[in-house]
KOLTORTOR-82426 format. One record per residue (C-alpha): residue in three letters; x, y, z; residue number from 1. Coordinates in pm, 1 decimal. Layout:
REM KOLTORTOR-82426
{type->ALA | xx->X | yy->Y | zz->Z | seq->NUM};
...
***
This chain:
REM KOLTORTOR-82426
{type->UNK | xx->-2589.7 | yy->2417.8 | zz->-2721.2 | seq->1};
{type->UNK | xx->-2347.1 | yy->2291.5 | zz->-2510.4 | seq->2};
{type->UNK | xx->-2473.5 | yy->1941.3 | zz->-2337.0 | seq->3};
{type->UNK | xx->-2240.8 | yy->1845.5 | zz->-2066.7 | seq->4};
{type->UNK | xx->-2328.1 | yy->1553.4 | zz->-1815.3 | seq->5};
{type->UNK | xx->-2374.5 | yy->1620.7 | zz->-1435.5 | seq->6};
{type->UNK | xx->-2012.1 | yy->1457.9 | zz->-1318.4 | seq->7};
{type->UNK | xx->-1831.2 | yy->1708.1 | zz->-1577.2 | seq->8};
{type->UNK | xx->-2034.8 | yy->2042.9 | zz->-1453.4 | seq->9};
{type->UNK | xx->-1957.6 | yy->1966.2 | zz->-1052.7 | seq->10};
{type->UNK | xx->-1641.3 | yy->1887.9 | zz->-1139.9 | seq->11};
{type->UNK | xx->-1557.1 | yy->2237.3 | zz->-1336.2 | seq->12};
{type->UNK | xx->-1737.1 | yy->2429.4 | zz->-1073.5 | seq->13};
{type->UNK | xx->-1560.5 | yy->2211.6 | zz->-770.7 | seq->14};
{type->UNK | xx->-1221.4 | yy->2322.0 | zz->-939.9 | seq->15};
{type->UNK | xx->-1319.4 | yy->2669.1 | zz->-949.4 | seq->16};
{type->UNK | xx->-1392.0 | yy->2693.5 | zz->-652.6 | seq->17};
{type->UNK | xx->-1112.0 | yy->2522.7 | zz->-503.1 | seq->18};
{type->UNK | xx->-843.9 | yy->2803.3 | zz->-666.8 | seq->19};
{type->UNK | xx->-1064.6 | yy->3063.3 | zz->-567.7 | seq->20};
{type->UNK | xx->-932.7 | yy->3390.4 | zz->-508.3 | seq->21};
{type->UNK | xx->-720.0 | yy->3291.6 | zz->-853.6 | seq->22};
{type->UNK | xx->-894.7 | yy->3206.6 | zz->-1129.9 | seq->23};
{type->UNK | xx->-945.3 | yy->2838.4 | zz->-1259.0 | seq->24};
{type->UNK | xx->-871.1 | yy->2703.7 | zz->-1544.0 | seq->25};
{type->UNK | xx->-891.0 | yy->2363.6 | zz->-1765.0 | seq->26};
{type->UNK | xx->-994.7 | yy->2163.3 | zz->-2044.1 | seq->27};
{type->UNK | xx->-1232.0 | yy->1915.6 | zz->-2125.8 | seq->28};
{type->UNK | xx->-1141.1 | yy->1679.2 | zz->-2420.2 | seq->29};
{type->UNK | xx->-1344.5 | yy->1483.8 | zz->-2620.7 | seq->30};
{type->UNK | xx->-1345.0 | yy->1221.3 | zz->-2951.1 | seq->31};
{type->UNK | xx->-1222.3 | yy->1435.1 | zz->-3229.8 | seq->32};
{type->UNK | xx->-1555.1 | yy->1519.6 | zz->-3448.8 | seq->33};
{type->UNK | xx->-1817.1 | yy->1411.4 | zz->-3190.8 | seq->34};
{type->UNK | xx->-1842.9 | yy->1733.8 | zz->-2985.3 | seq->35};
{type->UNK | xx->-1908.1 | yy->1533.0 | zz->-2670.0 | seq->36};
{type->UNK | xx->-1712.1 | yy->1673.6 | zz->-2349.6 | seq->37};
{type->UNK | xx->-1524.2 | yy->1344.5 | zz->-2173.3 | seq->38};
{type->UNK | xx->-1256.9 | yy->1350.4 | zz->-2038.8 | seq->39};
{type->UNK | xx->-1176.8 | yy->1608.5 | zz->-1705.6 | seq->40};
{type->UNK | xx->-840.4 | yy->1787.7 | zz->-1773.5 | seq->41};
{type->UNK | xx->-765.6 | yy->2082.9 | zz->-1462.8 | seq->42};
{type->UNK | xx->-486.3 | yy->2282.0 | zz->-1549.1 | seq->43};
{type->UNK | xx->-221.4 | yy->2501.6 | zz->-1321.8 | seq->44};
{type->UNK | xx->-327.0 | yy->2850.9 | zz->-1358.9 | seq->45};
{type->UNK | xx->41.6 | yy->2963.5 | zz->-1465.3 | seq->46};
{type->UNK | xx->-78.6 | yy->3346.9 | zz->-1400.2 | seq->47};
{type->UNK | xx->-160.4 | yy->3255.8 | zz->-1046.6 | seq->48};
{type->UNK | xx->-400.0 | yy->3536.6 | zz->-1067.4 | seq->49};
{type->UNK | xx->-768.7 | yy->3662.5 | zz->-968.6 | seq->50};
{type->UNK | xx->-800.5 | yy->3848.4 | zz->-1225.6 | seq->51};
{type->UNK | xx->-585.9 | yy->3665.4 | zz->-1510.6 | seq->52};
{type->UNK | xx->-544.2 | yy->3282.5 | zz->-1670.2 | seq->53};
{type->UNK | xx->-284.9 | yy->3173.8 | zz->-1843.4 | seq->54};
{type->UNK | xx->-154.6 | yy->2796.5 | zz->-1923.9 | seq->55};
{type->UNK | xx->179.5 | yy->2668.0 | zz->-1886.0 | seq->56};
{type->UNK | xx->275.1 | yy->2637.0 | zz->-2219.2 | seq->57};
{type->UNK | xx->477.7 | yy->2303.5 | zz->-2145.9 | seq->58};
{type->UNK | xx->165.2 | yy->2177.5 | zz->-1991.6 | seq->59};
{type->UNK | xx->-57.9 | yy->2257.4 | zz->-2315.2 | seq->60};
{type->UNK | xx->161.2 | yy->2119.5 | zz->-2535.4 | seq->61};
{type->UNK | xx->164.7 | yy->1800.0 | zz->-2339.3 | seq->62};
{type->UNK | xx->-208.6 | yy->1838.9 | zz->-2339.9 | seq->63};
{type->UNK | xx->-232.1 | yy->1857.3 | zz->-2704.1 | seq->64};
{type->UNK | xx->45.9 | yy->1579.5 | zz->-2814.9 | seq->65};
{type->UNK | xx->-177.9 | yy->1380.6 | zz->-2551.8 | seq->66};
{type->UNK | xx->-480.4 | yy->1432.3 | zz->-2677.8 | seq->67};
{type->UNK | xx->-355.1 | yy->1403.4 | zz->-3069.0 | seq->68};
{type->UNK | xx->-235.6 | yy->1052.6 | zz->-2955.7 | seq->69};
{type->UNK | xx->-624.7 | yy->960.9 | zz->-2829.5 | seq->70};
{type->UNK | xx->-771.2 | yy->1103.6 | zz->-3161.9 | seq->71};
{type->UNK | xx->-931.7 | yy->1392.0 | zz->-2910.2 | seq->72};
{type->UNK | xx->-987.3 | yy->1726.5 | zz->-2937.7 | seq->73};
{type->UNK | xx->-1049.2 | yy->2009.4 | zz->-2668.5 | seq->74};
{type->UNK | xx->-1453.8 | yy->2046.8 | zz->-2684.4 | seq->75};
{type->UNK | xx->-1476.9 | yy->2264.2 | zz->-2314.3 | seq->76};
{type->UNK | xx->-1244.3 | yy->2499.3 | zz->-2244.6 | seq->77};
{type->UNK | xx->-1268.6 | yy->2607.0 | zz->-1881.6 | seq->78};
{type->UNK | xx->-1196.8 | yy->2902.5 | zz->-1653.2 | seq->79};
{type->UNK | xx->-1323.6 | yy->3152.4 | zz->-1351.4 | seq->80};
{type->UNK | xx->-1413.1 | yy->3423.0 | zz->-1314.4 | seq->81};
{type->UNK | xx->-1343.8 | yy->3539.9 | zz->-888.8 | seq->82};
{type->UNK | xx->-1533.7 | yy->3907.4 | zz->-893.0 | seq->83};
{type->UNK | xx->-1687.4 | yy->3941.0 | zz->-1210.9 | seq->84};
{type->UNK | xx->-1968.9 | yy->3781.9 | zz->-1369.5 | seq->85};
{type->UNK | xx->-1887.5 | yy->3508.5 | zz->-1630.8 | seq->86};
{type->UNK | xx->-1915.6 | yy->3672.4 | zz->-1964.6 | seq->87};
{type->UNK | xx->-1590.8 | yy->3653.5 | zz->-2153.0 | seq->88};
{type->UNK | xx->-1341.7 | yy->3941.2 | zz->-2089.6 | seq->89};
{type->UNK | xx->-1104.0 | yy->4136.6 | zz->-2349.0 | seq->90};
{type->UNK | xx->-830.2 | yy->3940.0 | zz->-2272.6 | seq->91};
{type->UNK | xx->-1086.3 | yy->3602.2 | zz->-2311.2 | seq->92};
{type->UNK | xx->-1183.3 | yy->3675.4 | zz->-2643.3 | seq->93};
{type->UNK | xx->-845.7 | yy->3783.6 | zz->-2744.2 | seq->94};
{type->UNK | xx->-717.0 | yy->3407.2 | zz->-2646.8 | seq->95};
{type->UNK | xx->-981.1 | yy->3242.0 | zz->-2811.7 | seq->96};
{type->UNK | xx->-834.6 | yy->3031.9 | zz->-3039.8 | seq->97};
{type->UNK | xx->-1037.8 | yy->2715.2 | zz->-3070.7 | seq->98};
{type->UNK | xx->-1329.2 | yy->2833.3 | zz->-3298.0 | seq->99};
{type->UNK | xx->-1491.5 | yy->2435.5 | zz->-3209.4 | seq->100};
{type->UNK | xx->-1501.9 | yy->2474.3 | zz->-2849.2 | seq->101};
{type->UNK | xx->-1740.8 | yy->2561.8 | zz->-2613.1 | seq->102};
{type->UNK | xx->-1568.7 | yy->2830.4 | zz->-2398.2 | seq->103};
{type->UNK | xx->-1708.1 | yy->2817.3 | zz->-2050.1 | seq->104};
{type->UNK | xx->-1710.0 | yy->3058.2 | zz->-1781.2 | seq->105};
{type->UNK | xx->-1781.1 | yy->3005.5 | zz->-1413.4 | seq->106};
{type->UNK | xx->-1831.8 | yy->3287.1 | zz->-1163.9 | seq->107};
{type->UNK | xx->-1748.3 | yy->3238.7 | zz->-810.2 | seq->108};
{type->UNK | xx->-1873.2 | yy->3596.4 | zz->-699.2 | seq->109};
{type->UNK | xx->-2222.2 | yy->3626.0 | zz->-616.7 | seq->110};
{type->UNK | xx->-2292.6 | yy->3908.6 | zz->-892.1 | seq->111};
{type->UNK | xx->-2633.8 | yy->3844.8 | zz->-979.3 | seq->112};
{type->UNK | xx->-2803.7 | yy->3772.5 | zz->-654.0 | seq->113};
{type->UNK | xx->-2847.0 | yy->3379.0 | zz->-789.9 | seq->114};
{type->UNK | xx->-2605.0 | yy->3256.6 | zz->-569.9 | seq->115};
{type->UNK | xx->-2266.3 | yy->3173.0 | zz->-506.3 | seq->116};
{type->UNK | xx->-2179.3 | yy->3119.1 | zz->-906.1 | seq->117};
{type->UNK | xx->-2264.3 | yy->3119.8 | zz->-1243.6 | seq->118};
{type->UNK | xx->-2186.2 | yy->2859.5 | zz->-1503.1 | seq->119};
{type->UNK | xx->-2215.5 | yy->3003.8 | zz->-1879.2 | seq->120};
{type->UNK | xx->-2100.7 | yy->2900.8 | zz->-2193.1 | seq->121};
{type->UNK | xx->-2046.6 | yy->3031.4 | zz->-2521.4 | seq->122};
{type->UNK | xx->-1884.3 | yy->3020.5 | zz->-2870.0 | seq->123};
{type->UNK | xx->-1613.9 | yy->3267.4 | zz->-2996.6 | seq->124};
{type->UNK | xx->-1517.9 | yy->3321.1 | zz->-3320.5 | seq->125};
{type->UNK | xx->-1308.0 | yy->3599.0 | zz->-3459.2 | seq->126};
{type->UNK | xx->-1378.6 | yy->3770.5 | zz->-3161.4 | seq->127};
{type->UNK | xx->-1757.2 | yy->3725.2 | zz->-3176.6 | seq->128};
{type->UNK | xx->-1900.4 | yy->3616.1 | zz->-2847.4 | seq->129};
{type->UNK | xx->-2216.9 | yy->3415.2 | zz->-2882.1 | seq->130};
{type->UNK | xx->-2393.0 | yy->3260.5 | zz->-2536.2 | seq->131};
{type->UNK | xx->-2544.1 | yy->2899.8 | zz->-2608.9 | seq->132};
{type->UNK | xx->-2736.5 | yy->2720.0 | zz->-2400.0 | seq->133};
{type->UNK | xx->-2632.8 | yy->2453.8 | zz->-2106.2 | seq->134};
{type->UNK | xx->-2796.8 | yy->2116.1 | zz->-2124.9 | seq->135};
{type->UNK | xx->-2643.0 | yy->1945.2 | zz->-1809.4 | seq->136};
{type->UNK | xx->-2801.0 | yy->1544.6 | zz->-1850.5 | seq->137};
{type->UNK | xx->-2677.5 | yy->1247.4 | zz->-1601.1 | seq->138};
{type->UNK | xx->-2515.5 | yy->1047.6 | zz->-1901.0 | seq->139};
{type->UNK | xx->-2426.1 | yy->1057.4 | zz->-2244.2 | seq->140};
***
C-alpha cells in the first residue's frame, strides 16, 4: 500500500494538470529504507509529449547524486496519463526500473465517468504490474 499524505497527492495531481495536454512527470524522494514519500521533486518532461515521458538524463542524474548525498531514495515515481486511463503502458513497464518504488499514475482524461482524473498506484517488477492501494492521511 502506498500511504502518501494529502500535501504530496494535490501536489502530483496539481502538476499534472498543469502540463496537461503533455504528460507529467516527477519524483518523490524519501529516507533511504523507510518507504515514506517526502520530499516533492517535478521534473521537465524531456519528451514534451501527450502521449510519451521521458527525463532529462542530466536532470536525473542530478536527481540521484542529490538524493545519494541526503541518504534518500526515490519511493514515488510520478507521471500522466492525458487520454488514457492510468494503468501503466508498454512503454511504462518497459522503464520500470526501480523495483522499491511505488509507480504512480494520474489520469487527466475523464475515462471512467469519476471525474476529471484518476490517481493509481502500483508496483512493477520484471515487468509485473501489481495495483496497491492509496492511503492518502494529513501527516506522517
Amino acid at each position: 500500500m502506498l500511504t502518501i499524505t494529502q500535501a504530496l497527492y494535490d501536489r502530483i495531481v496539481e502538476h499534472a494538470r498543469a502540463d496537461h495536454p503533455d504528460e507529467a512527470c516527477g519524483v518523490v524522494a524519501g529516507p533511504e529504507g523507510a518507504g515514506r514519500p517526502e520530499r516533492f521533486i517535478p521534473m521537465l518532461n524531456a519528451a514534451r509529449s501527450p502521449t510519451f515521458y521521458e527525463f532529462d538524463s542530466t536532470d536525473l542524474l542530478k536527481l540521484y547524486r542529490e538524493m545519494d548525498d541526503r541518504d534518500e531514495e526515490p519511493v514515488v515515481i510520478y507521471h500522466s496519463h492525458t487520454a488514457t486511463e492510468a494503468y501503466p503502458s508498454r512503454t511504462d513497464i518497459s522503464y520500470a526500473n526501480e523495483p522499491g518504488a511505488h509507480y504512480v499514475l494520474v489520469s487527466t482524461a475523464d475515462t471512467d465517468g469519476s471525474g476529471p482524473f484518476q490517481f493509481r498506484s502500483f508496483r512493477i517488477v520484471d515487468g509485473e504490474v501489481t495495483e496497491e492501494d492509496v492511503k492518502v492521511v494529513p501527516a506522517y
